[in-house]
N, C-alpha and C positions, 0 to 999 in steps of 0.2 A: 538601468537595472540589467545587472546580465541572466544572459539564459539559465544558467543553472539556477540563482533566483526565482527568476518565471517557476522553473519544473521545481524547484522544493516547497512555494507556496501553494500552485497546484496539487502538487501532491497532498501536501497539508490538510489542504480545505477537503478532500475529495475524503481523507481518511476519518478527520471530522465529519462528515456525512455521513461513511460505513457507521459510525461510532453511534452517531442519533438514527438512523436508521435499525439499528443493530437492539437500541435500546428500546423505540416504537414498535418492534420484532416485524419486520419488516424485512420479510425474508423471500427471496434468494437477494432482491437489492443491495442488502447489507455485502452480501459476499462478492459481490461485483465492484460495488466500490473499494474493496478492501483491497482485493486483486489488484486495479487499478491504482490504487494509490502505494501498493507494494511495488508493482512494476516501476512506478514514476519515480521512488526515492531509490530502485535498485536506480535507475540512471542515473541520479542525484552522485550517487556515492563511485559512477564509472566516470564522472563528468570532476570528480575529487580526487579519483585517484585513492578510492577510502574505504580500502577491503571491510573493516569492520562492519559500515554501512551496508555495504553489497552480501555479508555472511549474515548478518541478521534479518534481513530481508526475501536473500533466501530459506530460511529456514520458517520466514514468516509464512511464506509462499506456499509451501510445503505441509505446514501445520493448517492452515486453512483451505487448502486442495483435500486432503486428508478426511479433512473434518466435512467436508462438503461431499465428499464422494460416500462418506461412511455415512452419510445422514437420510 
């Protein structure tokens, strides 16, 4: 399996987590994982070569910083 594999299923499962965490309201966890799993597919999409990946990821980032500091 190669590496960018490994870090896109990682990432996956970790965002999955934020998601049922998120829904248990199990919070600030939720937002940690979410971070985390935003960080691992921005690498996903640097490991691609796949600005799209890396722009929506950012702005994930961004929108859940936001929300987190405003809360």
């Amino acid at each position: 399996m190669a590496k960018v594999d490994i870090v896109k299923w990682i990432a996956t499962i970790i965002q999955l987590i934020g998601y049922a965490l998120t829904g248990l309201n199990i919070v600030p966890w939720n937002i940690y994982a979410f971070i985390i799993g935003i960080i691992l597919w921005f690498l996903v999409g640097v490991m691609w070569k796949d600005r799209a990946i890396m722009v929506v990821h950012i702005g994930a980032f961004i929108a859940i910083l936001g929300g987190y500091l405003s809360s």
